[in-house]
C-alpha positions in Angstrom: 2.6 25.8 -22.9 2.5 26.6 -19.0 3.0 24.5 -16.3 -0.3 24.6 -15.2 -1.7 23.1 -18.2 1.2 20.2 -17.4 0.3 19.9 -14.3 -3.0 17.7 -14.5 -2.0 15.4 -17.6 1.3 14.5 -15.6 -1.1 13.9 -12.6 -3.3 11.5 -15.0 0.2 9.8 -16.3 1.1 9.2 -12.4 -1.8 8.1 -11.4 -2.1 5.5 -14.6 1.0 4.4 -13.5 0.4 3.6 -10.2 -2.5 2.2 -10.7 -1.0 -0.2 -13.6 1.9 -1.2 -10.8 -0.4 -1.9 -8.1 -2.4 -4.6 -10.3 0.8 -6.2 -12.1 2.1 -6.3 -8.8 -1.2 -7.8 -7.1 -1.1 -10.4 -9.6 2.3 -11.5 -9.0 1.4 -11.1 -5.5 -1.4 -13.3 -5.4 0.5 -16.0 -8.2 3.5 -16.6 -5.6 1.0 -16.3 -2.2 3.0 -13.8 -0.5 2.2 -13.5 3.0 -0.1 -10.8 3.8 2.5 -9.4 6.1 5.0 -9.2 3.0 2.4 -8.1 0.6 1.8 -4.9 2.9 5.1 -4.3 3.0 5.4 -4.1 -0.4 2.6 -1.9 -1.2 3.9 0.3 1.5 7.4 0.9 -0.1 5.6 0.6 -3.6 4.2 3.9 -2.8 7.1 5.6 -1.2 5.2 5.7 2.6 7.8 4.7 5.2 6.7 3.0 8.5 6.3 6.0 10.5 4.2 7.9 8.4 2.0 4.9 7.7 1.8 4.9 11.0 0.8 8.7 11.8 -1.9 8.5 9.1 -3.1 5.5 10.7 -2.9 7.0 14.4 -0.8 3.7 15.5 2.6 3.3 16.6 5.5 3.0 14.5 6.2 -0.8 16.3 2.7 -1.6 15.5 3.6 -1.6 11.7 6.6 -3.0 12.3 5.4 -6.1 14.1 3.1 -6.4 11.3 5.1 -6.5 8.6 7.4 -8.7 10.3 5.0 -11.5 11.5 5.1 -10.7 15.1 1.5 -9.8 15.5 -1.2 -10.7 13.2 -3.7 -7.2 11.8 -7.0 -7.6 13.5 -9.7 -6.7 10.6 -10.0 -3.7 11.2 -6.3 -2.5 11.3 -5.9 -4.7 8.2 -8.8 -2.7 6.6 -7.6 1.0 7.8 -4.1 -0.2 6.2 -5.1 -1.4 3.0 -7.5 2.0 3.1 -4.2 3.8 3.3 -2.4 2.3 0.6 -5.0 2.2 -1.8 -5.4 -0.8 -1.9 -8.6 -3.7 -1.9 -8.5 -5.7 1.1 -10.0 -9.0 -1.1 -7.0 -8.6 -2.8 -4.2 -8.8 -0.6 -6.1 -12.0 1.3 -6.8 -13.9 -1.4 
């Protein structure tokens, strides 16, 4: 068996994976009402993405995402929406 044969099933098994953490941890999130700032922040390191690249991919400054996540500034509706875009991520679920 060659890699390339590998290659997509071990795609599949990640992407199960990461999918089945994001919900168990959206549940947990949403049971304890973890502040939105604190959920994003999660997500983030939850899929390996550290501030500054979230914040290239999002074309905003790294202190942007940092004030976020640390409750200086509230996301207007549209950042929250390009962020939870980023990390995958439904924005119903990380409000509710």
């Amino acid at each position: 068996m060659d890699k390339k044969e590998c290659t997509p099933k071990s795609s599949i098994i990640s992407n199960i994976k990461s999918y089945l953490c994001t919900e168990v941890l959206t549940c947990s999130v949403r049971q304890f009402i973890m502040p939105i700032r604190e959920q994003l922040k999660l997500f983030r390191k939850m899929r390996g993405i550290s501030q500054i690249e979230l914040a290239k991919k999002l074309d905003m400054s790294h202190d942007q995402i940092s004030q976020i996540e640390r409750g200086v500034s509230n996301p207007g509706q549209a950042t929250l929406e390009k962020i939870c875009k980023e990390l995958g991520l439904e924005q119903k679920l990380v409000l509710k």
